[in-house]
N, C-alpha and C positions, 0 to 999 in steps of 0.2 A: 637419533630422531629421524624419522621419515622423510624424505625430499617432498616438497610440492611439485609436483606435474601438472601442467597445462594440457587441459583437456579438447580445448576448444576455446573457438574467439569470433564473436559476431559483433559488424558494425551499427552502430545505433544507426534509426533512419536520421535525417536531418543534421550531417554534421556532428554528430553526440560524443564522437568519441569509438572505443571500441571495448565489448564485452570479455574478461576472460576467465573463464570457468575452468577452474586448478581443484585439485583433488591432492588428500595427503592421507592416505590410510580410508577411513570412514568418515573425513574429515571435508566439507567442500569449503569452498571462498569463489565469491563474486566480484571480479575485481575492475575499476573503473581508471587504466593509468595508474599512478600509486595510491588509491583512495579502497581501502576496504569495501563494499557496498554493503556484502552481505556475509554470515558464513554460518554453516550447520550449526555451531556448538552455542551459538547467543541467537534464542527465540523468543524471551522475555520479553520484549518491546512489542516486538512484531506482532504479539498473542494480544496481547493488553489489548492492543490497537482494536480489535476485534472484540473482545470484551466488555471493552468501557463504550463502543460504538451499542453495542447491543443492548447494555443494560437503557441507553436512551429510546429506545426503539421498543422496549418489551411490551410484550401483550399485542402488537399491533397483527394483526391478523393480514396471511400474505404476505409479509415482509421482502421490500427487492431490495437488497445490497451492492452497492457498485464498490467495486475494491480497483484502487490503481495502479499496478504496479503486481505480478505474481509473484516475482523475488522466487524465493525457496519455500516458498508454500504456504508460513509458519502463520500468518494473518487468513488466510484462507480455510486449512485443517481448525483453527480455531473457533472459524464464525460457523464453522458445521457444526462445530460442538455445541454450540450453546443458541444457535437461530431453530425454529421451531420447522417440523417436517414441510409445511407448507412454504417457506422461505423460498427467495429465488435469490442466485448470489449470480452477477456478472463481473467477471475478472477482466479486465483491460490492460492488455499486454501490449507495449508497443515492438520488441522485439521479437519474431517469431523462432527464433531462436531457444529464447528462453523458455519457451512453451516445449521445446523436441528437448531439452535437458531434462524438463520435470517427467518426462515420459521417458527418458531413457538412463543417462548415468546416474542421475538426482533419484529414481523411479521410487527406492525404499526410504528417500527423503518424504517426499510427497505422499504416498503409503496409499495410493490409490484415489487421492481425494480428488482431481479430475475427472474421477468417472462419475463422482458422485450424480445421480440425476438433479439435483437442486443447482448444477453447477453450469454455467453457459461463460466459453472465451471467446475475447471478441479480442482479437490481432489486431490493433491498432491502435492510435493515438485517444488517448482518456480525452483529453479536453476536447476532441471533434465531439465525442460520442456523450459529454454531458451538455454542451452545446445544442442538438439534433435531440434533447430528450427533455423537454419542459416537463416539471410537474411528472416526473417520473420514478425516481429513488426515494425509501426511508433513510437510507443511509450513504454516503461519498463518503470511502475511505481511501486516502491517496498517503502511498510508501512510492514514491517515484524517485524521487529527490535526498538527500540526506536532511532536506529541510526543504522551510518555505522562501526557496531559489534555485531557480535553472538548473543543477549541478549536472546533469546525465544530458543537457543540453539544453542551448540559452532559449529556447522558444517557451519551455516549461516553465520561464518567469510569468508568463500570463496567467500561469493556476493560481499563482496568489498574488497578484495586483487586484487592483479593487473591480478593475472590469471583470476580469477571472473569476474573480469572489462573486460577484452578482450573478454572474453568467451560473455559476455552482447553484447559486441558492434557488433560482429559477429551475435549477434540474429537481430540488427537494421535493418534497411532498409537506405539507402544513406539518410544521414540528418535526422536520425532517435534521439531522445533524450530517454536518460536513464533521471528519475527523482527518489530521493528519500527523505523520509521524515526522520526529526532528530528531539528528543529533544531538543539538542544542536549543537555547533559549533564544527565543526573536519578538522581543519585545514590539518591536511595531507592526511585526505582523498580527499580536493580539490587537492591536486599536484598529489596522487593516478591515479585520475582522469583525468589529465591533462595529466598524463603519459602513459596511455592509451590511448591516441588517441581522447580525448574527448575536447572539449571547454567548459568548467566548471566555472558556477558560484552558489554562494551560494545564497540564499536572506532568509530574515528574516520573518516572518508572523506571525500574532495573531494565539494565541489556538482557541479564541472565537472569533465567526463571528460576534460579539460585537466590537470588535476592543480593547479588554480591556485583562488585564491579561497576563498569560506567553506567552514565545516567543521563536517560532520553526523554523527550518531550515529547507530549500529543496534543494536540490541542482538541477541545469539542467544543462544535460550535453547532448551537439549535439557531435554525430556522425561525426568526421572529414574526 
């Protein structure tokens, strides 16, 4: 079997820790300390995320997308598939790091969806930028986190505390849905959620777009 090679290593802003992007063949991993983040072979989850956000969203004419987190592209190449030509998607990357992988080692990961013209990155922290944009998104999808807590850095608890959660829902647009993606299940973050003014549910989905293996959470939450 192939060794893993470390490619590269960028530090989150804020304390977060340190990013290390390894490579094993055709194979990549995003790795957070010993925590997986992310890795080429399992896009199942990440695709959904963009899918089940869009079916809430359909027909809306002009559609703006805020996605949190670029990861390895797999939520992003998804919502191009399926957001109509008029759509605008903004990516919110806190690391700029991660942005010069999807343009260079990662490049036939991503498959050119960066250039798409429906596509605008914004380098910096998601919560400033949904903050500074009342009444602006049909759609907040946030992959930052392995869930709803801090994990890539403790400042990220404020995306889902309940100020966090208002703060979001104020960025909506009327019927706008927050969606987020989990490892697991977090029962209080759906009442959080509810408590906010949202209609929240959780649903289950494969890692792998195989339909096999572990099994992640999204939550969608409409705009009340």
């Amino acid at each position: 079997m192939l060794p893993w090679i470390q490619i590269d290593e960028a530090d989150i802003p804020g304390d977060g820790g340190t990013l290390r992007l390894k490579q094993r063949g055709s194979e990549f991993s995003i790795m957070l300390g010993a925590n997986e983040l992310m890795n080429s072979r399992l896009s199942g989850s990440e695709e959904a995320l963009a899918v089940l956000s869009q079916e809430k969203i359909a027909g809306r004419k002009k559609p703006h997308m805020l996605i949190g987190g670029l990861g390895m592209g797999f939520t992003l190449r998804a919502a191009l598939a399926v957001l109509p030509p008029d759509a605008k998607i903004t990516v919110a990357e806190l690391v700029p790091a991660v942005v010069a992988w999807a343009r260079g080692p990662m490049a036939e990961v991503f498959k050119g969806s960066l250039d798409d013209p429906r596509v605008t990155i914004h380098e910096g922290d998601v919560g400033g930028l949904i903050a500074a944009s009342p009444a602006t998104f049909d759609a907040i999808l946030l992959d930052v986190d392995n869930g709803p807590d801090g994990l890539t850095r403790p400042s990220n608890d404020r995306l889902y505390d309940h100020e966090g959660l208002r703060a979001t829902r104020a960025a909506l647009c009327p019927g706008g849905v927050l969606s987020v993606w989990s490892s697991g299940p977090d029962a209080a973050f759906t009442r959080r959620l509810k408590d906010s003014g949202f209609l929240a549910e959780a649903k289950t989905v494969r890692a792998s777009t195989k339909r096999s293996g572990a099994r992640h959470v999204i939550w969608l939450a409409v705009k009340r």
